[in-house]
C-alpha positions in Angstrom: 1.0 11.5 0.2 -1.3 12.8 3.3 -1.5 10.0 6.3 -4.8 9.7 6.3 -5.3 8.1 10.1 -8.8 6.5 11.3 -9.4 6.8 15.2 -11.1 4.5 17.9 -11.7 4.4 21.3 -15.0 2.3 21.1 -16.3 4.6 24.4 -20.4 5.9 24.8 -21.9 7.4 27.0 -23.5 4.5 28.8 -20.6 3.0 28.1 -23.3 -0.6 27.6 -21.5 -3.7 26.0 -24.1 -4.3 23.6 -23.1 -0.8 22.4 -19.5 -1.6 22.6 -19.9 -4.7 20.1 -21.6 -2.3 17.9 -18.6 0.0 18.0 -15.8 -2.6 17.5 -17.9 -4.0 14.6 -18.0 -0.9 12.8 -14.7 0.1 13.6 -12.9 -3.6 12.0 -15.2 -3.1 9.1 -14.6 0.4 7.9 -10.8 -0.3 8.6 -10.4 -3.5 6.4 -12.8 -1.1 3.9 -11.1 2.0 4.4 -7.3 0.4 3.7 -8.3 -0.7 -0.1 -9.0 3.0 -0.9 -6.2 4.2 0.8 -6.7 5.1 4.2 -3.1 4.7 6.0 -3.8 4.2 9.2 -5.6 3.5 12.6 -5.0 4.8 16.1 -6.3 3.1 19.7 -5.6 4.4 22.5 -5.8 3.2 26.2 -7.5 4.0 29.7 -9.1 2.4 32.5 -11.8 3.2 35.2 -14.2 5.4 32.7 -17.0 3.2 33.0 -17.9 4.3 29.1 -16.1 1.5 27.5 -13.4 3.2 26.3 -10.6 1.0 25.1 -8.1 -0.9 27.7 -6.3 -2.8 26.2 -4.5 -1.2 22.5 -2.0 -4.1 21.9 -4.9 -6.4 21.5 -7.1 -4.0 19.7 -4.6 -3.2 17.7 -3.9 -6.4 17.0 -8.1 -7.2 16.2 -7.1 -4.5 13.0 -3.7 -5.8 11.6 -5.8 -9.6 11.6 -8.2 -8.3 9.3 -6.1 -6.1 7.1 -2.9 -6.7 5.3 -0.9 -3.1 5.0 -2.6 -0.9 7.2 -0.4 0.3 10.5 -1.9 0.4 13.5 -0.5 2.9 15.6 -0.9 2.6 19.7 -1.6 6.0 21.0 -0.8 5.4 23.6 -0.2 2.1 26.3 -0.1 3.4 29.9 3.8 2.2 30.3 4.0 2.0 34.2 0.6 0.1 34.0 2.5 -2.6 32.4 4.4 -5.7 33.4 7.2 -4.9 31.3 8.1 -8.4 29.9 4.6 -9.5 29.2 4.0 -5.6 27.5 7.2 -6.8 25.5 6.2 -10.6 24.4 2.8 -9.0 24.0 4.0 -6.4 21.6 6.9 -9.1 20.0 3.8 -11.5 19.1 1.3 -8.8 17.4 4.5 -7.7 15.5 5.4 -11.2 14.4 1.7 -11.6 12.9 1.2 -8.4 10.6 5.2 -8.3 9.6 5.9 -5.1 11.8 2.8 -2.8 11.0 2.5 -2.3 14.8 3.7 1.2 16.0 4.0 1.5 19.8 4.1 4.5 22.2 4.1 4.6 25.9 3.1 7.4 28.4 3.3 7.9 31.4 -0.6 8.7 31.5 -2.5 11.3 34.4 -4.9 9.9 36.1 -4.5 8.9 39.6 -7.7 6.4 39.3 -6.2 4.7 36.3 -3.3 3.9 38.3 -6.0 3.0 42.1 -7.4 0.4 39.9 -4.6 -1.7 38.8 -2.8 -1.2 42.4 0.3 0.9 40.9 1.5 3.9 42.7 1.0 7.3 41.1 4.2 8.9 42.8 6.6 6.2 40.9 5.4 6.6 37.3 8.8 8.0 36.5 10.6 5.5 37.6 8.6 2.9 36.9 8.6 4.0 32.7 12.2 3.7 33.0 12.4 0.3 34.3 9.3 -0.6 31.3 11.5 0.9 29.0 15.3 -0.8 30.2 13.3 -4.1 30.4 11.5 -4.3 27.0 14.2 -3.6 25.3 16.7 -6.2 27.1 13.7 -8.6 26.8 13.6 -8.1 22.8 17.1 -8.3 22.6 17.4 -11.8 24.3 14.6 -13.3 22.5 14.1 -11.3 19.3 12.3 -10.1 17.1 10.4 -9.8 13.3 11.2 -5.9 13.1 15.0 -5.0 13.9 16.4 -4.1 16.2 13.2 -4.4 18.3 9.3 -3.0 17.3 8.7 0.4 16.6 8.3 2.2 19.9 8.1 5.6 20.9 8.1 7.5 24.3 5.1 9.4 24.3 4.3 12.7 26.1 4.4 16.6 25.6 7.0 17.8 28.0 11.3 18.5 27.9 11.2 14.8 30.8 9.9 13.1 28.1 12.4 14.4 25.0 15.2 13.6 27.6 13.8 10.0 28.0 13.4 9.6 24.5 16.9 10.4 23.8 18.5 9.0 26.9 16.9 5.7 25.5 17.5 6.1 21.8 14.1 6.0 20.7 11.6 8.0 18.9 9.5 10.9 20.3 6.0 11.2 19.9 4.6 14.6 21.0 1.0 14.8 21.8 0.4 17.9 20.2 2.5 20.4 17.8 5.1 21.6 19.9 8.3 22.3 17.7 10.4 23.6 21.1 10.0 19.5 22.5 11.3 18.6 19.3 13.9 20.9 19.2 14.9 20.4 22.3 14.9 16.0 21.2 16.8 17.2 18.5 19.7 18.3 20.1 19.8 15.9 23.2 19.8 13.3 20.3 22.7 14.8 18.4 24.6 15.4 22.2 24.4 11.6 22.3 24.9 10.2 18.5 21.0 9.2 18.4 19.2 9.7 15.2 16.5 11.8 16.2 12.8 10.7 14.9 9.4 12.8 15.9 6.7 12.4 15.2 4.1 15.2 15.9 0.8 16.8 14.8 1.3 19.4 12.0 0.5 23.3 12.8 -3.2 23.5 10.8 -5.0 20.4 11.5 -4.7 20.3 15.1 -7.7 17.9 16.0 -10.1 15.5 14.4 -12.1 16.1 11.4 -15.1 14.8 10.1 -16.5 15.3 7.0 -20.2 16.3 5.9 -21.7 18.2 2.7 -23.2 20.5 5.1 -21.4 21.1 8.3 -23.8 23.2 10.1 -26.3 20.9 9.6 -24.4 18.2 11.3 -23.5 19.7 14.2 -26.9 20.2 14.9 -27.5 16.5 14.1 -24.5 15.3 15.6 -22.8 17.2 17.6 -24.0 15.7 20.7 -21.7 13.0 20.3 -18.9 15.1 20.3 -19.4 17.4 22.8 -20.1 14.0 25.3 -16.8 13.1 24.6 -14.9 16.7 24.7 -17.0 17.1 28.0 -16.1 14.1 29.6 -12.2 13.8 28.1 -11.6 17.7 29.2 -13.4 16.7 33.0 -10.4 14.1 33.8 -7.5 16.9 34.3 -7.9 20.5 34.9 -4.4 20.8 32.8 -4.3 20.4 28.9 -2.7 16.9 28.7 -3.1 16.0 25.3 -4.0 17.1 21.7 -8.1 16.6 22.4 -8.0 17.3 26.1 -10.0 20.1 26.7 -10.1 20.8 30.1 -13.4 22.5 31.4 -15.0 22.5 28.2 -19.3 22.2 28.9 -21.1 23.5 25.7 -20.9 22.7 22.0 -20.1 26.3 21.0 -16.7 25.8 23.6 -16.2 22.7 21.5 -16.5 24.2 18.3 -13.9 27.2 19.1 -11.5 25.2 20.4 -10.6 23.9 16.3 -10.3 20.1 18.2 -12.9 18.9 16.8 -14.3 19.9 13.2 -16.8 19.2 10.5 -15.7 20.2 7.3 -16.3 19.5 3.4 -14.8 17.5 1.2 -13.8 20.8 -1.0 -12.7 22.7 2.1 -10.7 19.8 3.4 -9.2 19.5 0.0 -8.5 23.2 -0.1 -7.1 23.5 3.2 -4.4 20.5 2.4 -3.4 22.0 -0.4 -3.0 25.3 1.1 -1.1 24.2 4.0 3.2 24.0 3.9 2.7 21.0 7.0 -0.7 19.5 7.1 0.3 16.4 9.2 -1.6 13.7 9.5 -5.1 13.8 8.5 -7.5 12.2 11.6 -10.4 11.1 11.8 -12.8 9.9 14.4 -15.8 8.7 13.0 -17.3 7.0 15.8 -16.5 9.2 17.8 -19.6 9.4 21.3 -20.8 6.2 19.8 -21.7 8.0 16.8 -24.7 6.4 14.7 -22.6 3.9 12.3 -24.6 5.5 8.9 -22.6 8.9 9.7 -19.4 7.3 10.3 -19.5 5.7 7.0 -20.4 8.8 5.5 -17.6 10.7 6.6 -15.3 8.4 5.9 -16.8 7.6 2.2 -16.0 11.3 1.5 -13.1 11.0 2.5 -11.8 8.2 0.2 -14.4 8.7 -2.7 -13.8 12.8 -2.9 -10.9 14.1 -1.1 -8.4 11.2 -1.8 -8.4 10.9 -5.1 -8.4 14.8 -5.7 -5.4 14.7 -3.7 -3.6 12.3 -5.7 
């Protein structure tokens, strides 16, 4: 069975509330829709200081899905760690668990940018140390009081780089790799076995390296659409000159850059279908449909395809 995974940031380029609301509407409703034909899956994610909206707070908008759905996970992709006060990240985490019966997945990172960390009055330099005392903490603090999932709620240490397999393993958790880098996991692997942890990664398969979108005529819709994309590739790629994540594309400024880079594709139902069936390791299957504030009628319409065509041929 693919993991079929629905993505949202709720950011636009004026990043206005009104357009905001509009966003988290459409996002709650095409989730609760999307989980009775069988979408897996969403994924929030978390940063500050953008001044586009874009989501701060992924416990509690995780939380906003698992209230209005009853088997979807939400997956948090991830919290800011050293941003944290570690035993209110912990109850905060403990209660949204408790409420959808352990359908919250959790990663933390260390993030990488400085401003993030100006605005909440946390030092930059002691991110390190810091996401080891998050870490130690949350997990003594879920040990004392308890929790619905056991031992404690699914968390991963998220990141892409051998520091964050060894914190991983050092702490017996999961790894969460933010892009498809088999050496990382390899390298988990081993630390893991060196220690008598059970090693779980989880990690974005070799083909569908991005976010897809789906549209009976791609070209077509990047000409219709594709302005919403390349707002966000433009300003996600301007925050680090270094590749930091699986959609960071640093220094990106046209939609033909976009479009090379494989990040970000429109694709149809048949040749999604195709290319699934094709592939040895497809991973999880991601979509962004809102993504740029994207007009709500093409959101639907991607993600109708992708549970009224693809889906069942897949089945």
């Amino acid at each position: 069975m693919t993991l079929t995974v629905l993505r949202f940031n709720f950011a636009s380029p004026q990043g206005d509330p009104r357009t905001q609301g509009r966003l988290l509407s459409a996002a709650l409703e095409l989730a609760q829709w999307g989980e009775s034909r069988g979408i897996t899956s969403v994924s929030v994610d978390e940063h500050h200081a953008t001044g586009h909206g874009w989501s701060s707070n992924p416990i509690l908008a995780a939380g906003m899905f698992l209230a209005r759905t009853s088997t979807l996970i939400a997956s948090v992709d991830c919290a800011l760690g050293p941003l944290w006060n570690p035993v209110r990240l912990a109850e905060d985490i403990a209660l949204v668990d408790n409420m959808s019966r352990g359908r919250l997945f959790t990663t933390v990172g260390l993030g990488y940018r400085e401003v993030e960390y100006e605005s909440l009055g946390v030092d930059f330099s002691e991110r390190g140390r810091l996401m080891d005392e998050l870490l130690t903490t949350m997990l003594s603090t879920w040990a004392d009081t308890g929790s619905r999932t056991q031992p404690h709620p699914t968390l991963f240490v998220g990141g892409g780089v051998r520091a964050t397999a060894r914190r991983a393993a050092r702490f017996g958790l999961p790894l969460s790799l933010v892009d498809h880098l088999p050496e990382i996991a390899a390298y988990y692997r081993e630390l893991c076995e060196q220690q008598g942890v059970t090693p779980v990664v989880l990690m974005p398969g070799p083909v569908n390296r991005g976010m897809i979108y789906l549209h009976e005529d791609p070209d077509r819709a990047w000409a219709e659409l594709g302005e919403h994309i390349l707002w966000e590739a433009v300003t996600y790629g301007g925050w680090s000159t270094a590749q930091r994540s699986l959609m960071h594309l640093p220094g990106v400024s046209t939609l033909d850059e976009v479009k090379a880079s494989g990040r970000y594709r429109f694709l149809t139902p048949d040749q999604l279908i195709d290319e699934i069936r094709e592939a040895d390791q497809y991973g999880p299957l991601v979509m962004h449909p809102l993504v740029g504030g994207m007009p709500d009628e093409a959101a639907w319409k991607s993600v109708e395809l992708l549970t009224d065509k693809v889906l069942p041929a897949l089945r």
